[in-house]
N, C-alpha and C positions, 0 to 999 in steps of 0.2 A: 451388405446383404441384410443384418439386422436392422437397417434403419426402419425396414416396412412394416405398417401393424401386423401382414399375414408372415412373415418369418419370423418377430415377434410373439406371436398367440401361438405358432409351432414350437418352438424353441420353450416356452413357459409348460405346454403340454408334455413334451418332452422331459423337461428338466424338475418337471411337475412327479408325473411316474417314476421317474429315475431315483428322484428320491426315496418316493415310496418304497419301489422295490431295494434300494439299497439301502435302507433302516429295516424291512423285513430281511434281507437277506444277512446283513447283520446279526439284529434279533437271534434268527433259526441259527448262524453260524457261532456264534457265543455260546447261545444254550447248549448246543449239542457239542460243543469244547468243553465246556463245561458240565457237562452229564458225562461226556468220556472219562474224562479227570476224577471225577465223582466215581463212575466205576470201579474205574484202573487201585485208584484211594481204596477204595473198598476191598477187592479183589486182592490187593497187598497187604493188606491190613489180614485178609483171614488167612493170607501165608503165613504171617508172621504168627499171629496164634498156632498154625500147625507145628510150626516152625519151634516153638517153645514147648508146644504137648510134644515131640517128638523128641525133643534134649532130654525132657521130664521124664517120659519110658521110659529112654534108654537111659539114664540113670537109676532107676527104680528096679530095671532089670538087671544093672552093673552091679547095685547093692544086692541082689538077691546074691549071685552068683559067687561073692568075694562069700557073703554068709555062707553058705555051702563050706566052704573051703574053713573060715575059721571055729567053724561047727565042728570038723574031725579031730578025732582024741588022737590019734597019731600026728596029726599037725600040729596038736597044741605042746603033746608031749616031745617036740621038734625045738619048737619055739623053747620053752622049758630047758631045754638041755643046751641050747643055742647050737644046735648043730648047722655050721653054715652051710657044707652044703647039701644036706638034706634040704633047707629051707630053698636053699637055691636053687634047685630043681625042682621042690613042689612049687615053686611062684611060676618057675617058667609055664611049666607043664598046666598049671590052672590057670595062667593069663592067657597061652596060646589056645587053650579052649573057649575061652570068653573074648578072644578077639581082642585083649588090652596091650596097649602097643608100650608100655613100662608097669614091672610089676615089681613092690618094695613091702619091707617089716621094717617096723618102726618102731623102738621100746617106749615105753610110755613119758620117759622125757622127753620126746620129740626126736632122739639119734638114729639115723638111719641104719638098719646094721644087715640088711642087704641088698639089693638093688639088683635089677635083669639087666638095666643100660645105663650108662654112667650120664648122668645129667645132674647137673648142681642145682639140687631143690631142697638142701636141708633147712637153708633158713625157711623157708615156705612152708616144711613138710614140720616143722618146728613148731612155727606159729601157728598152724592149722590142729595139732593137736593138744596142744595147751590151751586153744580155744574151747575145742573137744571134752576135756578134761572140765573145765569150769562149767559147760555147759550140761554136766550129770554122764561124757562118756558115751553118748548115742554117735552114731555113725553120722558118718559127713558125705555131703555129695557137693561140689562146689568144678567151678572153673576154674584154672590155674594158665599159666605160662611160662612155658621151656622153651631156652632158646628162641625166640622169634615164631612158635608157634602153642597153639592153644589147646588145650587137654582138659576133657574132664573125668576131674579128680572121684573117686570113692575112697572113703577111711572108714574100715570096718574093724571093731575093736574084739582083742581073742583075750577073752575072759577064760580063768582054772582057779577058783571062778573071779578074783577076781582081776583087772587090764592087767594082761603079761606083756598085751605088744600092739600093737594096728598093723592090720593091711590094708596094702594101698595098691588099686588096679587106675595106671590113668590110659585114656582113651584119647586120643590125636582125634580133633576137628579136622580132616582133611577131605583130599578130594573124594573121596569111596564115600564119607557121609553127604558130604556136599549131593553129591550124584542122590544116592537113595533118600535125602529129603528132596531131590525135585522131582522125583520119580510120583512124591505122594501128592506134591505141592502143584507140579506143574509151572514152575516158574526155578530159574536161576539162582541159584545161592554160591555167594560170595566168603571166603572168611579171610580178613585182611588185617594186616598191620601195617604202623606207619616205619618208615625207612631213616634210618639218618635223623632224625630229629625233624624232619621235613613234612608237607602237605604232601607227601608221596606216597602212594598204600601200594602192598605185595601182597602177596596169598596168592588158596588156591580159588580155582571159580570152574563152576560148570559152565562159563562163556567160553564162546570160540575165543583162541588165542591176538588172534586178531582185533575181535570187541574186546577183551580185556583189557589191555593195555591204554586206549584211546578209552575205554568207559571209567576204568582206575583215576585217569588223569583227569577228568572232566567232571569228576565228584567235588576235588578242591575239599573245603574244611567238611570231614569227619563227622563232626557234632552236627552240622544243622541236616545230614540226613538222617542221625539219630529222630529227630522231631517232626519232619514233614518229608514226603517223600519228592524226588525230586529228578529235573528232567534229564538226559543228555541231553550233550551238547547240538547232536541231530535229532533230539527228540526220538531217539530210537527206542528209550529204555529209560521207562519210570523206576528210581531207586530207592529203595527204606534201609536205614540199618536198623540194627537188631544191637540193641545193648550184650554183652555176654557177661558182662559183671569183671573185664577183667582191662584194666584201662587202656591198655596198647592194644585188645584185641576184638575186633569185634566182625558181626554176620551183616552181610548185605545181602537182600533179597533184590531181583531184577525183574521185574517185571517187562516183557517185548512190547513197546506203544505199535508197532507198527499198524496191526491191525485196528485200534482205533485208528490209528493216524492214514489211514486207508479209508476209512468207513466215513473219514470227516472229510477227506479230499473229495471222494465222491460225491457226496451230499456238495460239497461246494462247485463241482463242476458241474452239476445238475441246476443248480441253482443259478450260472452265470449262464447256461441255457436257455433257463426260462427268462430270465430278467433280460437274455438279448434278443428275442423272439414278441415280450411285451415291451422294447420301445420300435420293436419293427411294426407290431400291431399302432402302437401309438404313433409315432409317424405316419404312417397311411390314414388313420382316424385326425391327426392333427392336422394334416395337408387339406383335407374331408370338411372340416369345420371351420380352417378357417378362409378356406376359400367361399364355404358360404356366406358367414360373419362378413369377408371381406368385400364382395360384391354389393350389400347396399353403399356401406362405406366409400367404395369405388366414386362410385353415384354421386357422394355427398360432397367429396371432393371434384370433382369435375364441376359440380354445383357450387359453392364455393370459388373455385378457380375462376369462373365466370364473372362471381360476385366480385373478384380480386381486382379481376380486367375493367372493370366498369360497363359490363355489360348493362343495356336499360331492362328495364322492368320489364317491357315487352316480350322481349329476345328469348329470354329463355325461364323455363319453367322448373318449380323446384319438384324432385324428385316423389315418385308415389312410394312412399316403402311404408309397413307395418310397425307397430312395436315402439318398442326405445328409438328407433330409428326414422319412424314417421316424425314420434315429440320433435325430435331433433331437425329435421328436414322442415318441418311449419317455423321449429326457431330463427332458422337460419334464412326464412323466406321471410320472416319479420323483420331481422337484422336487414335485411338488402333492402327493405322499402328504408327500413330507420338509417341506413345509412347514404339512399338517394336524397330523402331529405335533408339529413346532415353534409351534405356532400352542398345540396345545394344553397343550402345556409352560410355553408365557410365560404362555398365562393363571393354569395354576396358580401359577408363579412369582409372578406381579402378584395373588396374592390369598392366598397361602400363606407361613406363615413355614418358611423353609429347613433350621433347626435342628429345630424341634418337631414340623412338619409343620399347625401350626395355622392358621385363619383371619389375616390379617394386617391392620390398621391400614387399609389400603385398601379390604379387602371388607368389614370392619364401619361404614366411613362410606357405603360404597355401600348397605350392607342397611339404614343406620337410614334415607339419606335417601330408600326408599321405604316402610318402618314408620312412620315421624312423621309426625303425632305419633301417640302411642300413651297409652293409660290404664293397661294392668295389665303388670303386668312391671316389670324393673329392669333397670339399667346394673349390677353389678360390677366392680369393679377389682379386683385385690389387687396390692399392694408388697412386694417380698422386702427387706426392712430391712437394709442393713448388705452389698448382696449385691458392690459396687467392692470392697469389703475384703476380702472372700471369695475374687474374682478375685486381686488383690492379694497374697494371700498363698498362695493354695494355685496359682494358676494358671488361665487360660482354661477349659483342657481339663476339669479341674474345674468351672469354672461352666456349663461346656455340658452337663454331665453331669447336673448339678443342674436346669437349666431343662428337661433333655428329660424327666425324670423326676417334674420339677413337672407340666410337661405331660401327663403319662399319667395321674398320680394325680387331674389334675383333670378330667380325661376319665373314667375310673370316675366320682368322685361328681357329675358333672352328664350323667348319660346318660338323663335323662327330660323334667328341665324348661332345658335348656339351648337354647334357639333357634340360637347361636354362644356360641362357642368360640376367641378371638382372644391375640394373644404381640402385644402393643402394643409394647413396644420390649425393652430389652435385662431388663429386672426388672419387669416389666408385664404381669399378664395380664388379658383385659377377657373377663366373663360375660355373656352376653345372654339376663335368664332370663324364660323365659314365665311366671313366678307373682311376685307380691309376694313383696318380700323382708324379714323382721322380725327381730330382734336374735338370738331363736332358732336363727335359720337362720346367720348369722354364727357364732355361737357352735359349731355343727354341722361348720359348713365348717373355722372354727379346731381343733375336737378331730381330725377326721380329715387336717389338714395336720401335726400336731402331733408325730406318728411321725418319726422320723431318714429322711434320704435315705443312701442306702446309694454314697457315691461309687467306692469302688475295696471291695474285698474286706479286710474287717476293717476297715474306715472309713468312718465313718457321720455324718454332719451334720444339725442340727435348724434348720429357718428361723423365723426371725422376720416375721410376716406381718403386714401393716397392708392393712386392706379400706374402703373406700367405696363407698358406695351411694349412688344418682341413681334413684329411683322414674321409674317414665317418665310421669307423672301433672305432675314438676316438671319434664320434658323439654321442651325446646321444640320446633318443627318445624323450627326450622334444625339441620342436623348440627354446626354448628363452637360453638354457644350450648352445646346440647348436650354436647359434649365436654368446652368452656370449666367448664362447672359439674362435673363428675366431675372435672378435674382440680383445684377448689378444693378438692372435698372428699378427694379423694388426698392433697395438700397436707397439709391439714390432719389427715389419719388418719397422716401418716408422721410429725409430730410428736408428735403426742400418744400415750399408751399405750390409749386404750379398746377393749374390743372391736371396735367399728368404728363408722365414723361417718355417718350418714348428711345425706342435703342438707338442708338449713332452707332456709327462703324466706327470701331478703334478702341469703345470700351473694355469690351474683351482683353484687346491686348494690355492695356492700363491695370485690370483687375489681375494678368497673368505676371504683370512686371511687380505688382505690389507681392504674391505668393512671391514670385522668385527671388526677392529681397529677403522676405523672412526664412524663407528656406537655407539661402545660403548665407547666413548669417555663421554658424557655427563653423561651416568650412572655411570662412573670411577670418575668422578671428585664426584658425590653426596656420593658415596662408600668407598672414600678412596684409594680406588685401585693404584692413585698415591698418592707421597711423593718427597719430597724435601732431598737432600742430600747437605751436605755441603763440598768444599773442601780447604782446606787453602793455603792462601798466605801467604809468607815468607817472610820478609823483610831482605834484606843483609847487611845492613848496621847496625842495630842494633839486628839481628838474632831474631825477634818477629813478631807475628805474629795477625796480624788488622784487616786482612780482609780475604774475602773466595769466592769462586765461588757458584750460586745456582744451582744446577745440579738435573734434572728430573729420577725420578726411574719409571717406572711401570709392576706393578704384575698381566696381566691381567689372571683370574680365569681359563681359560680353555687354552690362549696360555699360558701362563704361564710368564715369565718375558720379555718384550718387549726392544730391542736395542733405546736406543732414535734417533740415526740417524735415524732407521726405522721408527717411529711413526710421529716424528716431520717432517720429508719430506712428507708423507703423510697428516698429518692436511694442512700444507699449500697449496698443490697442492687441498684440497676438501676445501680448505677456512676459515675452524674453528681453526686456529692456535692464532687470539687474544682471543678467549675466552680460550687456555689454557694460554696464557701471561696472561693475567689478573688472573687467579687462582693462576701463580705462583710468580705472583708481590703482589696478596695480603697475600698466606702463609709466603713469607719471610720477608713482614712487619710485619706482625703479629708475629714472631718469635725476628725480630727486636727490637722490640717495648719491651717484656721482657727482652731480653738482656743488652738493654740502662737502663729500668728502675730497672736492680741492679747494672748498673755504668760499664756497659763490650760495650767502645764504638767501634763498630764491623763494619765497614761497607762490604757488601754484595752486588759482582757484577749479574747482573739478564741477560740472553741474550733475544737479541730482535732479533725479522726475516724479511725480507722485508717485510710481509703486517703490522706488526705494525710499522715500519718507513713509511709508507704511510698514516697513519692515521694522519692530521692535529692535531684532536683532542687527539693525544698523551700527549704531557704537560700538558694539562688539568687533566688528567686523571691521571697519576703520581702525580702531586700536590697535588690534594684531595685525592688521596691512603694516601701519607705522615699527612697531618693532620688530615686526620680519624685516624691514626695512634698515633698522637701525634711526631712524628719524623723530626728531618731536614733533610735537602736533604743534607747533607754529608754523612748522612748514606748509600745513597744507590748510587750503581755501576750500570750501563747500559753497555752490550757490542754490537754488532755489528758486522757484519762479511763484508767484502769489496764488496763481491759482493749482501749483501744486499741494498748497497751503491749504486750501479750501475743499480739497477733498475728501478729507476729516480732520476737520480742525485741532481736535482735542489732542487726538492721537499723534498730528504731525509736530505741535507742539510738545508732549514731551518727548518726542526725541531731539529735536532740535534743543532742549536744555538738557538732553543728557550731552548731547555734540559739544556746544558751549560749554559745561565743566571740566569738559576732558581739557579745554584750550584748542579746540578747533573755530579758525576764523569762519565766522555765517556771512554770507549775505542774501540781500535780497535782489533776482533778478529781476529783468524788465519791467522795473519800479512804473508806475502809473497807467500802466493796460489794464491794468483788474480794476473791478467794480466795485471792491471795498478797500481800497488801498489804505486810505487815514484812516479807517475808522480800525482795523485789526493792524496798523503799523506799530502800535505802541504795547502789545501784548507780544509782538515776535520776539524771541531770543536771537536778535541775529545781530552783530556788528556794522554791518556795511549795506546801505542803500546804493542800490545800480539805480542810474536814470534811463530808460529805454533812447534808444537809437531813435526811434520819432519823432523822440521832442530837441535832440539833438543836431540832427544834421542838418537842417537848416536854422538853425539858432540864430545866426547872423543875421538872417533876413525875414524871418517870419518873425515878430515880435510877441505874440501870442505865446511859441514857442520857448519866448527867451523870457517872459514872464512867470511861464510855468515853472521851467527849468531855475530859475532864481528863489522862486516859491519854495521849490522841491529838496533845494540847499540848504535853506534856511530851517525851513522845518526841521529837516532829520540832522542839522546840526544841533538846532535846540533840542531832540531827542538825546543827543550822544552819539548819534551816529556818522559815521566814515560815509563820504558820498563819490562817486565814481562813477563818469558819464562813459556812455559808450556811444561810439561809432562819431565820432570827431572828425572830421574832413577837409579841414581848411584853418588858416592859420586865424582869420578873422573869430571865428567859433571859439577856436583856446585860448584866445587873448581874452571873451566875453566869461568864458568859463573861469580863467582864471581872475578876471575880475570879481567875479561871484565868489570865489574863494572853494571852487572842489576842489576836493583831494587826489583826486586821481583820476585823469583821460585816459583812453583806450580808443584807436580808434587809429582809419588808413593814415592820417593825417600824419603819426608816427610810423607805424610800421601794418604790412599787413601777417595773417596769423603765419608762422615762420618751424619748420622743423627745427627738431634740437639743439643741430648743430649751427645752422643759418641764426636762430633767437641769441647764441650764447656771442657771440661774432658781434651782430649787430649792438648787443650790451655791451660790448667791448667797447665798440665802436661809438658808441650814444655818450658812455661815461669817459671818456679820452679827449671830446669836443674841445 
């Protein structure tokens, strides 16, 4: 319900007043607690001054009244004679007429020496006149305490002439004065002491007996109503004490709150009146305002929401309104042109290449996937060959030059049967031609690309273009199949020199067997699916045979048995070719490591490919194969192919003499296929020259072969090096070989590459002859 601006701007209205009224009503209910307070303070306060002029008479009138009495010359001549009880009946007889509720003579040592009611005040009545005495003998008028109740005292001294004695009238604080001070005062008086040693007070009180009890209790400490007066517990009865000078006893005056606390409840229910009457008036005014308020708003939104939908310009109209609201309705009619035109700039953007101004990569997969499939017509590609180097050396700015003028040129010659017209990426332009396309038409397209692009003024560059065709006949209806296939044959048009290449059936599935080899590479290795085969090396000088090649089998499930040329060019071109070195560097350690430990010492050459001769951290990783292993490094063989060599030289080089210090045997494979064999053969760190299988296998009968091969001996024995032919096939071959004096064949001639246990059998079997 809040979410809308018009219960919103209600609700703020609302809560707007509310406030107000509840900080006024606050305000007015504070002040006037607080004026009450103030009163009631007031109002107790000049109790309490009656309250003391009234103790004051009546003690001014108690001392007249004893004077009287110590004034008579037959009283004095009583006193005089000590007649007790003469004196005992004039005390009684002159306290019952002044109303004193104990009447005593006291000789001027302080001894009491009559008394109307037996109460134990001599120490008091002691101290009180030898105060008397030091103070020159004037009369005393003081406060005292008898038994748990509070009296005040008069001590009037009977001079003949001079002190024979004192009299003493004392007067009970009780409920009769209680009463006749609230007679004058109009308010409550208390006179209390504490109980037991406790926060507990007793007296008498002009309160009902019912407020007494619960008002006594609700006082708590004594002393702080001495200082400020103080509430009940129902705020029934604001309280003051009254010092009496006498420390266990003292006056409490009560003052009845009720009537303030009436006069404040009214004002306060009057108040919650008004303040509910002004958010009824505020609600009806807020519902009022903001349904006005809300109305253009209404507008602006529906205006807006249009703008959301993509309504055109046409369609609809931005609202007439006034005010803040007009500003706002012209902003918002600017926004919707600024945003038809932006609207129609990203499209172009999202289907335009920015450089050429051509179809882009996204509008060609939108237009095929509603063409497919299709029967006449073609896909074209063309490839600018070589065009990074171009950048490379002359500059960006140059190759943008180049591709926007690739662009135009190829806008002239396809301005009839070109459907699109697409800048596929940075050296890619894609044709989408409404007519078959035949070798012809390639050839047509290459003569008119063939003229120089004119880059800067007196400088001119010729491209070398590679074109593929995709008939839409071998199209499929998916867009991404589709493309998959033109990019084979792109592929394949930018290696090769032919005019152009067009799709054959069956590439497809070539390009899907190559993915599902890399793919399931990882599952192959957890499955087994590969294996290691061993193949033996023969040593000529003593006919036995030490060591062996590791050579990769794989069985995959559905292609079935895989060529390792095939697979292993593939890992390396997708990257994952060291994690199959590593599986097969650690199965034939692992194979090793049984071999040595029943005394069969084998060593086993392993080959490596140019990304693991890149890896620094090669030796490292060999070393701890080996002592995981438990094996020295004579055990194991590393080969090497020469144009793994050449892939950086510098780098490949020092690993291979970090490999050589450890004592790992190097060689070099397929010795004389590379194009710089002699001239970088004397810089390698490697032990053992391989002779390739080509110069090999017919040895016997190509003589060229068997010259090279004799060559090949000779040399890298004069190097130092171990030399070791492969692919040996015939017995005429090793007798030639072994005339030349290599070190070691390899090849079907002996055995061909053999599992574990078939290799260890056959050595058995080879050295038992």
């Amino acid at each position: 319900m809040l979410k809308s601006f018009q219960a919103r701007l209600i609700m703020f209205v609302l809560i707007l007043l509310a406030l107000a009224q509840l900080g006024t009503a606050l305000a007015v209910l504070s002040s006037l607690k607080k004026d009450n307070y103030r009163q009631g303070v007031d109002s107790i306060d000049v109790s309490r001054k009656v309250f003391d002029l009234l103790l004051e008479a009546r003690a001014e009138q108690l001392t007249k009244g004893v004077e009287i009495l110590t004034s008579d010359f037959g009283f004095k001549q009583a006193v005089a004679t000590r007649e007790t009880g003469t004196l005992q009946s004039v005390l009684q007889n002159h306290g019952a007429r002044i109303n004193a509720d104990i009447s005593l003579l006291v000789s001027p040592r302080g001894e009491v020496i009559t008394v109307t009611q037996e109460v134990d005040m001599s120490n008091t009545i002691s101290e009180l006149v030898l105060s008397a005495r030091r103070s020159g003998g004037a009369s005393i008028s003081t406060m005292i305490d008898f038994d748990n109740r509070a009296y005040q005292l008069v001590l009037v001294p009977v001079r003949a002439p001079n002190v024979i004695a004192w009299v003493g009238m004392a007067f009970s604080l009780d409920q009769a004065l209680a009463e006749q001070i609230k007679n004058v005062t109009g308010l409550d008086i208390s006179f209390v002491y504490e109980t037991n040693g406790e926060e507990k007070l007793a007296g008498s009180s002009t309160l009902p007996n019912s407020e007494k009890a619960r008002l006594f209790n609700s006082i708590g400490d004594i002393k702080g109503v001495l200082e400020y007066p103080v509430f009940s517990n129902d705020e029934k009865y604001l309280s003051l004490g009254v010092d009496l000078g006498i420390p266990t006893q003292w006056g409490i005056i009560h003052l009845p709150y009720g009537p303030w606390l009436e006069s404040y409840n009214n004002t306060r229910s009057q108040l919650i009146l008004i303040f509910t009457g002004a958010l009824a008036l505020a609600l009806l005014f807020g519902v009022a305002l903001a349904r006005n308020m809300t109305q253009p708003i209404g507008r602006l939104v529906e205006y807006a929401s249009q703008i959301g939908r993509g309504s055109s310009k046409d369609s609809i109209e931005a609202p007439s309104v006034s005010g803040e609201f007009g500003v706002l309705s012209n902003t918002m009619k600017v926004m919707q042109e600024s945003i038809i035109n932006r609207e129609e700039e990203l499209t172009y953007r999202a289907s335009h290449d920015q450089l050429t101004g051509l179809f882009n990569q996204s509008a060609v997969e939108h237009y095929l996937s509603e063409a497919l499939p299709k029967n006449t017509g073609a896909l074209v590609l063309l490839n600018i060959r070589q065009f990074k180097q171009i950048n490379n050396m002359l500059g960006f700015d140059v190759g943008n030059v180049l591709l926007s003028k690739m662009a135009e040129r190829l806008q002239q010659y396809w301005k009839k049967d070109a459907l699109m017209l697409a800048r596929m990426s940075a050296d890619k332009f894609l044709v989408i031609s409404n007519k078959d396309i035949a070798c012809q038409d390639c050839s047509d397209l290459k003569r008119f690309l063939y003229d120089e692009f004119e880059v800067e003024k007196g400088s001119s560059i010729r491209l070398d273009i590679s074109i593929a065709v995709l008939p839409f006949e071998h199209a499929t209806a998916s867009v991404n199949s589709a493309m998959r296939r033109l990019d084979i044959v792109a592929d394949k048009a930018r290696e090769e020199s032919e005019l152009c290449v067009f799709y054959k059936v069956g590439q497809d599935e070539d390009h899907r067997r190559r993915l599902t080899i890399i793919r399931d590479l990882p599952i192959a290795l957890e499955s087994n699916q590969l294996f290691v085969v061993y193949q033996p090396k023969v040593g000529m000088v003593l006919n036995d045979c030490h060591e062996a090649e590791a050579l990769i089998r794989w069985v995959h499930p559905e292609l079935g048995f895989l060529p390792p040329d095939e697979f292993i060019s593939l890992l390396e071109h997708a990257g994952n070719i060291q994690v199959l070195t590593k599986w097969v560097l650690n199965t034939v350690l692992s194979q090793l490591s049984q071999w040595w430990a029943q005394g069969q010492e084998i060593r086993v050459a392993v080959n490596l490919s140019a990304h693991d001769l890149l890896d620094e951290a090669l030796p490292d990783t060999v070393a701890k194969a080996l002592k995981t292993y438990g094996l020295p490094e004579r055990a194991l063989a590393l080969e090497v192919t020469e144009s793994a060599v050449m892939k950086d030289r510098v780098k490949v080089i020092s690993v291979l003499k970090a490999l050589q210090e450890m004592g790992i045997h190097l060689a070099i494979d397929d010795f004389g296929t590379g194009q710089s064999s002699l001239s970088y053969l004397r810089e390698l760190p490697v032990n053992e020259v391989k002779i390739d299988r080509a110069f090999i296998q017919y040895i016997d009968t190509n003589k060229g072969d068997e010259f090279i091969t004799k060559a090949t001996i000779e040399l890298s024995h004069s190097l130092g090096f171990q030399v070791t032919a492969e692919g040996a096939e015939n017995a005429e071959g090793v007798a030639l070989l072994n005339q030349y004096h290599c070190d070691k064949i390899q090849g079907y001639f002996f055995s061909k590459p053999l599992v574990a246990e078939e290799f260890y059998k056959w050595r058995e079997a080879f050295h038992s002859r």
